[in-house]
C-alpha positions as CSV (number, residue, x, y, z in Angstrom):
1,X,10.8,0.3,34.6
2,X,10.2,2.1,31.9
3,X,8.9,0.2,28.4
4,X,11.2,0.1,25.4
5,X,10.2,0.0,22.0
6,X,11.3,-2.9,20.0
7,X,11.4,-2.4,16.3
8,X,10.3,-5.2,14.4
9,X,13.0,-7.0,12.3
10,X,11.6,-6.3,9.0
11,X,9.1,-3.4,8.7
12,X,6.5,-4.5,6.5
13,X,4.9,-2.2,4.1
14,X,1.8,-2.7,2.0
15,X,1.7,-0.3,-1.1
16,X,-1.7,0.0,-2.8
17,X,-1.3,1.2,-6.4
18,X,-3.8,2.7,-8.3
19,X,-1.4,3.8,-10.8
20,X,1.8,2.8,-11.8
21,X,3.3,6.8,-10.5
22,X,2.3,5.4,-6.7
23,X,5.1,3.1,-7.1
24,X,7.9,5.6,-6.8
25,X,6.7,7.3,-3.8
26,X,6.7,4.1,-1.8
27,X,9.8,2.4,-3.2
28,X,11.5,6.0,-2.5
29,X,10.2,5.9,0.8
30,X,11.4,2.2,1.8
31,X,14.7,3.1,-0.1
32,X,15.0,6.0,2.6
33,X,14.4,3.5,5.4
34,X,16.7,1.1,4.2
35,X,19.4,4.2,4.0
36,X,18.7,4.4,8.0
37,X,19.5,0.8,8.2
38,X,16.0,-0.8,8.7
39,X,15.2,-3.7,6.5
40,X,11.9,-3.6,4.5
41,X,9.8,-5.6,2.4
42,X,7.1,-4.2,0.4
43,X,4.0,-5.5,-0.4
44,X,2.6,-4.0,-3.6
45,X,-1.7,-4.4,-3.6
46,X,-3.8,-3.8,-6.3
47,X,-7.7,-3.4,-5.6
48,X,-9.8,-3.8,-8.4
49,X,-13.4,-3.5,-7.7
50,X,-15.6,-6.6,-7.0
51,X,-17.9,-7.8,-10.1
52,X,-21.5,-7.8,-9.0
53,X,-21.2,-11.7,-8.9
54,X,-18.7,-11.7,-6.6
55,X,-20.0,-9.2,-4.8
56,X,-23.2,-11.2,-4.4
57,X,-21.7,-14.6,-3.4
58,X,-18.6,-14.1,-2.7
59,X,-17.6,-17.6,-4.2
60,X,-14.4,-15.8,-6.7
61,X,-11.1,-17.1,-5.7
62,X,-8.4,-14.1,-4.8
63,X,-7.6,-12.1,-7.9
64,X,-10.3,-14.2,-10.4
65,X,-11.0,-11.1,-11.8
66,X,-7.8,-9.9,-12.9
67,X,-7.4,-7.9,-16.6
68,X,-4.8,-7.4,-18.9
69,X,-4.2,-4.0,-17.6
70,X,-4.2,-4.6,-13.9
71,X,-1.8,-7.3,-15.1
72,X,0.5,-4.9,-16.7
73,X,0.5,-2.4,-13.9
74,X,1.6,-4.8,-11.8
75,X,3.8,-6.2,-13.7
76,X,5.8,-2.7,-14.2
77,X,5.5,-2.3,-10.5
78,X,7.5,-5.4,-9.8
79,X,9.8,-4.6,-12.3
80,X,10.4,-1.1,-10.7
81,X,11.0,-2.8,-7.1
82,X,12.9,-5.3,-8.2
83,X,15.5,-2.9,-9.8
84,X,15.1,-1.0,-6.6
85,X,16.5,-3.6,-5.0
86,X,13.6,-3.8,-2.8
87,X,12.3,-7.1,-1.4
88,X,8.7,-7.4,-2.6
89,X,5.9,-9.5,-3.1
90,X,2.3,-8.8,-5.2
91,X,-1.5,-8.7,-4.4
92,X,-4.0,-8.6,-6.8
93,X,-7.9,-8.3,-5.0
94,X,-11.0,-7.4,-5.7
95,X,-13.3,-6.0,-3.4
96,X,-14.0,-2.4,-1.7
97,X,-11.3,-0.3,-1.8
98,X,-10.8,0.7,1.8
99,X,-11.9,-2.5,3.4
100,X,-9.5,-4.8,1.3
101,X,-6.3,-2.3,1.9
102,X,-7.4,-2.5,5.9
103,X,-8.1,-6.5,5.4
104,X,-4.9,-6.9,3.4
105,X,-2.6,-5.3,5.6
106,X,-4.0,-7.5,8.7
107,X,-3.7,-10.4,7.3
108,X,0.3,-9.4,5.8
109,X,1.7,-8.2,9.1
110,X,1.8,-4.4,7.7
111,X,3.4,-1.6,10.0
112,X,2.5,0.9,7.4
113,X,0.3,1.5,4.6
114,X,2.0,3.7,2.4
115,X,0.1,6.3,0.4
116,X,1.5,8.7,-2.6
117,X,1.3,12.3,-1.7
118,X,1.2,13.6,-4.7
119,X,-0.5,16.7,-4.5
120,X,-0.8,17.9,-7.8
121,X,-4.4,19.2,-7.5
122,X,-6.9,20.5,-5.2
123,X,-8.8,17.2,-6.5
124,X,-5.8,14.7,-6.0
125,X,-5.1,15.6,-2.7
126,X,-8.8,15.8,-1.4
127,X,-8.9,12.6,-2.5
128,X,-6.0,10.7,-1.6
129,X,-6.8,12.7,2.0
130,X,-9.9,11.5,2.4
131,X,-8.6,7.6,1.7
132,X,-6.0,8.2,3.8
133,X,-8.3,9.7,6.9
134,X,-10.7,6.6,6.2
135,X,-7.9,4.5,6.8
136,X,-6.1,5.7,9.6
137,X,-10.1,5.7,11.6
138,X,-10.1,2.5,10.6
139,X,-6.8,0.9,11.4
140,X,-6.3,-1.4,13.9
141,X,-2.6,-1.9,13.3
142,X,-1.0,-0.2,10.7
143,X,0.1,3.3,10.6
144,X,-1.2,5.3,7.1
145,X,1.4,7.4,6.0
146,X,1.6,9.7,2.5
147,X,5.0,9.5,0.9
148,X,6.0,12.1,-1.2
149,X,8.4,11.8,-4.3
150,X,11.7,12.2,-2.9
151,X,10.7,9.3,0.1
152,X,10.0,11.8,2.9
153,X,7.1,10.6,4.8
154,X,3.7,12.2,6.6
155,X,1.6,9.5,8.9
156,X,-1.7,10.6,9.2
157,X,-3.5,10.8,12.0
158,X,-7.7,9.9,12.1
């Protein structure tokens, strides 16, 4: 008997933002998919990188080391989603970038990990591509995909 694929009730997908521009690309994107009659829920992340304290003993509590501008980013982000219509919820971490997006979406439930393709320069893209390759070699369960700014969607492969 041949297997069937079963597709999950609510696609999870964990959006890391560096800037407040990533937002569009992935609420686009899950806007798409709810166009196509899946249901979504998005879960926005923000990395900030660990203080050397915390990085030493690792004894900060999730998101001790907020700012005021981290703050505001994801603030705006939420604001963006919610107007969306877009069921959401927020992370704020600190840690090593590539690690805590992997970590994160493992311990969410993630499907995908949605990355903004916005290729604006030679520079942008190298970079977001080489996140993006990191991730998808290191994924145990997500799919890494790029969005681009009308919603249409890339995965990567490692």
């Amino acid at each position: 008997m041949p297997s069937q694929f079963v597709a999950p009730a609510v696609l999870q997908l964990l959006l890391p933002l560096k800037h407040l521009a990533d937002v569009v690309h992935g609420a686009r994107y899950a806007r798409r998919l709810q166009e196509w009659g899946i249901a979504v829920k998005v879960s926005l992340l923000h990395v900030q990188p660990a203080s050397r304290r915390e990085a030493l003993y690792q004894d900060a509590p999730p998101g001790a080391a907020a700012d005021a501008a981290s703050t505001q980013l994801m603030q705006e982000a939420e604001l963006y989603l919610q107007r969306s219509h877009l069921d959401f919820a927020s992370f704020l971490f600190s840690g090593e970038l590539a690690f805590t997006i992997l970590d994160t979406a493992e311990m969410l439930g993630c499907h995908e990990i949605v990355l903004p393709d916005n290729g604006r320069s030679l520079w942008q893209r190298r970079l977001r591509g080489d996140l993006a390759s990191r991730l998808a070699r290191a994924s145990r369960s997500a799919t890494i995909v790029l969005a681009a700014q009308d919603g249409v969607s890339t995965p990567v492969s490692p």
